[in-house]
Biotite code that builds the C-alpha atoms (Angstrom):
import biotite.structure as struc

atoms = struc.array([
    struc.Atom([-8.201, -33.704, -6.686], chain_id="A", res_id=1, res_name="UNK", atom_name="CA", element="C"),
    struc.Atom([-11.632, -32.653, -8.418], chain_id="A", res_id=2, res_name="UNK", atom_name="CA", element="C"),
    struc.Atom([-12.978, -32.513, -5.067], chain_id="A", res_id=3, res_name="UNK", atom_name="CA", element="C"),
    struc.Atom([-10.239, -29.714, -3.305], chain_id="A", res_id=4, res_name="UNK", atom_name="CA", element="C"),
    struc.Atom([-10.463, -27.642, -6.788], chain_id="A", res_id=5, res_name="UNK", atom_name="CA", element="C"),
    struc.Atom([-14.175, -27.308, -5.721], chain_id="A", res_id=6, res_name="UNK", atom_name="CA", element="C"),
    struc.Atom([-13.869, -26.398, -2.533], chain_id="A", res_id=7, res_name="UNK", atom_name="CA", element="C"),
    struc.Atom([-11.578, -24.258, -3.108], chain_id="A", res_id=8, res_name="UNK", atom_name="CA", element="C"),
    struc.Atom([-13.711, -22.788, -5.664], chain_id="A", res_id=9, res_name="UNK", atom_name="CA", element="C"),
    struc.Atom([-16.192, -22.727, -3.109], chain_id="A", res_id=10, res_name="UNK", atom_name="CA", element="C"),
    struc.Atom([-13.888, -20.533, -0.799], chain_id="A", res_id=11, res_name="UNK", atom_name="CA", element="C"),
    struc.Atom([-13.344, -17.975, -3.260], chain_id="A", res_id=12, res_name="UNK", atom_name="CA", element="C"),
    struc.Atom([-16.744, -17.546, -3.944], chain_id="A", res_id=13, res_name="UNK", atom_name="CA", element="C"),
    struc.Atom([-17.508, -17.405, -0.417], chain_id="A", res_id=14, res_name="UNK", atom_name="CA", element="C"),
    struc.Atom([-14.700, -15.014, 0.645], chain_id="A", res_id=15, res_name="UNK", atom_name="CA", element="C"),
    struc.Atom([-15.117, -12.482, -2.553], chain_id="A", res_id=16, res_name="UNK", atom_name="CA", element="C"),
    struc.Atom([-19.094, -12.128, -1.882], chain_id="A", res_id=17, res_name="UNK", atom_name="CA", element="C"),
    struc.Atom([-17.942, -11.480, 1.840], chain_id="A", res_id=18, res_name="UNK", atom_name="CA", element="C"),
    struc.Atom([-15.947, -8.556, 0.634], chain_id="A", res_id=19, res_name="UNK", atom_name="CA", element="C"),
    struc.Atom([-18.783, -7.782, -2.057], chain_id="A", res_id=20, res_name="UNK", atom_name="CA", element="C"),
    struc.Atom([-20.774, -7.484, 1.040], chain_id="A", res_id=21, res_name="UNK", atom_name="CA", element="C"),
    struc.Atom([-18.623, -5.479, 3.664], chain_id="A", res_id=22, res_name="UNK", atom_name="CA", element="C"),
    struc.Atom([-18.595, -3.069, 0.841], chain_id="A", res_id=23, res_name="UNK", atom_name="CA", element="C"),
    struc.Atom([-21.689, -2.556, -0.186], chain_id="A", res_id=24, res_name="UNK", atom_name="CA", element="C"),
    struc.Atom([-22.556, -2.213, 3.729], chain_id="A", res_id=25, res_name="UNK", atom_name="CA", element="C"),
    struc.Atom([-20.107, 0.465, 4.230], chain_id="A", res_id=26, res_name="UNK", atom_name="CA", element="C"),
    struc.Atom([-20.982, 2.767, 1.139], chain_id="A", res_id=27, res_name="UNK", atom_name="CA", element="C"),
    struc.Atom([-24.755, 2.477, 2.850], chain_id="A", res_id=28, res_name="UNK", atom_name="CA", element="C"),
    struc.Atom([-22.947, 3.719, 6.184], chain_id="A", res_id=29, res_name="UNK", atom_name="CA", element="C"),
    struc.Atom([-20.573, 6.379, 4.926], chain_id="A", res_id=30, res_name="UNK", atom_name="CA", element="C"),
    struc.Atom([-24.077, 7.745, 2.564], chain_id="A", res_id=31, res_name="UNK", atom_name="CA", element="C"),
    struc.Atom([-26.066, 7.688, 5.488], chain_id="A", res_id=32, res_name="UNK", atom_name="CA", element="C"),
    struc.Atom([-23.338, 9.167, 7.701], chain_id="A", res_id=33, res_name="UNK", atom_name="CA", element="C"),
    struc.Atom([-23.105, 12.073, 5.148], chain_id="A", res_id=34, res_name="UNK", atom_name="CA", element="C"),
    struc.Atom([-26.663, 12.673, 5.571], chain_id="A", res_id=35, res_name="UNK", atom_name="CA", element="C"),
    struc.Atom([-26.261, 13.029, 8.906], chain_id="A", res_id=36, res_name="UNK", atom_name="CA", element="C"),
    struc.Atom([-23.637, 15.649, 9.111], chain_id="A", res_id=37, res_name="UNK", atom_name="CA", element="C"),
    struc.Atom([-25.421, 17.369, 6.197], chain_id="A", res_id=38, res_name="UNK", atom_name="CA", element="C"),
    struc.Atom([-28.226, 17.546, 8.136], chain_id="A", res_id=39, res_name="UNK", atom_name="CA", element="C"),
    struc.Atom([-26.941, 18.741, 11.680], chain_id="A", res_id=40, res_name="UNK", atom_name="CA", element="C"),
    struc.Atom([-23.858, 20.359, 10.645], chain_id="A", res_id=41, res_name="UNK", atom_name="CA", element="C"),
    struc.Atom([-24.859, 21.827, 7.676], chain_id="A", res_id=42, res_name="UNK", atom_name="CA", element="C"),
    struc.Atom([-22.093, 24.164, 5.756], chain_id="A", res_id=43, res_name="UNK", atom_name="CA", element="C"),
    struc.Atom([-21.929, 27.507, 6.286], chain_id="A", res_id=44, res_name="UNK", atom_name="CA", element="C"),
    struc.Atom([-22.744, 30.363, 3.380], chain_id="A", res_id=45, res_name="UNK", atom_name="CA", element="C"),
    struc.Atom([-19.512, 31.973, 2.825], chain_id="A", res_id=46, res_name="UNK", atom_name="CA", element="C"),
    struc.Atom([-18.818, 35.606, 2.202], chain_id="A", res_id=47, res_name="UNK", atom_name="CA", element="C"),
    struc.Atom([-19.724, 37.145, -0.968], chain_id="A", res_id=48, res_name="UNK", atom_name="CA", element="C"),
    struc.Atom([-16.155, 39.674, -1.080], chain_id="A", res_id=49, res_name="UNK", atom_name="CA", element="C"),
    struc.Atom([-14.256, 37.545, 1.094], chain_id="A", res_id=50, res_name="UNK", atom_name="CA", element="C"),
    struc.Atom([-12.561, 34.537, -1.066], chain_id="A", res_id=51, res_name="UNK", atom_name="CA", element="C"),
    struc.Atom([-9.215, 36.459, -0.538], chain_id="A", res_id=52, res_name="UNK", atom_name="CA", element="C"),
    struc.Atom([-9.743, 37.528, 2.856], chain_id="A", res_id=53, res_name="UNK", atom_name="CA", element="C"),
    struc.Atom([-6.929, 37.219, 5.460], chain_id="A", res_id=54, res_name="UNK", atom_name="CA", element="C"),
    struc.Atom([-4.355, 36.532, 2.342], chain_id="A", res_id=55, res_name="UNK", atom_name="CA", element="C"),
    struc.Atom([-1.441, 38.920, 2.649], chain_id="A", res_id=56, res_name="UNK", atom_name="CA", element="C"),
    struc.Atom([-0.662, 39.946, -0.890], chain_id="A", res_id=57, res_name="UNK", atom_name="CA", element="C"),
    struc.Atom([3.243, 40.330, -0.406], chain_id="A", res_id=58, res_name="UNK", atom_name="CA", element="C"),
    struc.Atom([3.529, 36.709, 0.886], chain_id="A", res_id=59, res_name="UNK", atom_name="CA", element="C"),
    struc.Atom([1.621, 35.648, -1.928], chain_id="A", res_id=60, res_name="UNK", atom_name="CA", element="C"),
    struc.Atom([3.659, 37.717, -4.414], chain_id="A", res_id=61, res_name="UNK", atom_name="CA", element="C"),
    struc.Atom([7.128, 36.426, -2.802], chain_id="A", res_id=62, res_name="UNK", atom_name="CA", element="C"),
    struc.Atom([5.642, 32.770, -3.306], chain_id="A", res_id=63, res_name="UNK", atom_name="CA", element="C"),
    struc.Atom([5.257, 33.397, -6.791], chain_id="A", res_id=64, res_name="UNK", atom_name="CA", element="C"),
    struc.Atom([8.541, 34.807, -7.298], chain_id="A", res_id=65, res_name="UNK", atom_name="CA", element="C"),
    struc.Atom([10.039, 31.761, -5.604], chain_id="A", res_id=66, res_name="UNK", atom_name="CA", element="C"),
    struc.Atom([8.701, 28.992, -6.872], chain_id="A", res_id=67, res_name="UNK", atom_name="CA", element="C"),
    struc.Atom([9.568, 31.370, -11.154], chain_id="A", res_id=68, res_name="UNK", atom_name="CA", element="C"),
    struc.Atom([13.512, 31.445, -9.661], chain_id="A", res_id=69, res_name="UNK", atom_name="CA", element="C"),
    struc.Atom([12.935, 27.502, -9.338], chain_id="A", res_id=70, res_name="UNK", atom_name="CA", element="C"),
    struc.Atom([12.217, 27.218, -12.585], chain_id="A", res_id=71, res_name="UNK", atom_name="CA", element="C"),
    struc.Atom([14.668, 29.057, -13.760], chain_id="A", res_id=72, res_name="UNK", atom_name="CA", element="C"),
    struc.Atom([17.374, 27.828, -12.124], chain_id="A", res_id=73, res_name="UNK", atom_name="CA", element="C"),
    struc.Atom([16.713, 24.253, -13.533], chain_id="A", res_id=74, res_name="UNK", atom_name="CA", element="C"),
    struc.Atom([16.709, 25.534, -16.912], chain_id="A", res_id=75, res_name="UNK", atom_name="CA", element="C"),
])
């Protein structure tokens, strides 16, 4: 009996530093992989006026009145 609680201690041990491992090897990838794109796709500046560009105002405005008669309604 002493000697299965052992090896199945020695299991655990085994199968928790293999996902320790995995883990550790894929933040390394995924840093390295941002890197990468950082470095050969790097982000564009974006316009200095144009955070609201290409937002139509009255679609914006009818959203907002929406989602108020929502609220009210549940009231």
């Amino acid at each position: 009996m002493e000697n299965m609680v052992a090896e199945s201690f020695k299991y655990m041990i085994l199968g928790m530093g293999i996902v320790f491992v995995f883990l550790y090897v894929m933040v390394l990838v995924l840093q390295f992989q941002a890197k990468m794109i950082g470095k050969y796709f790097p982000e564009k500046p974006a316009d200095k006026g144009g955070e609201t560009a290409g937002v139509d105002k009255k679609k914006v405005a009818a959203a907002i009145a929406a989602i108020q008669h929502h609220k009210n309604l549940r009231k």
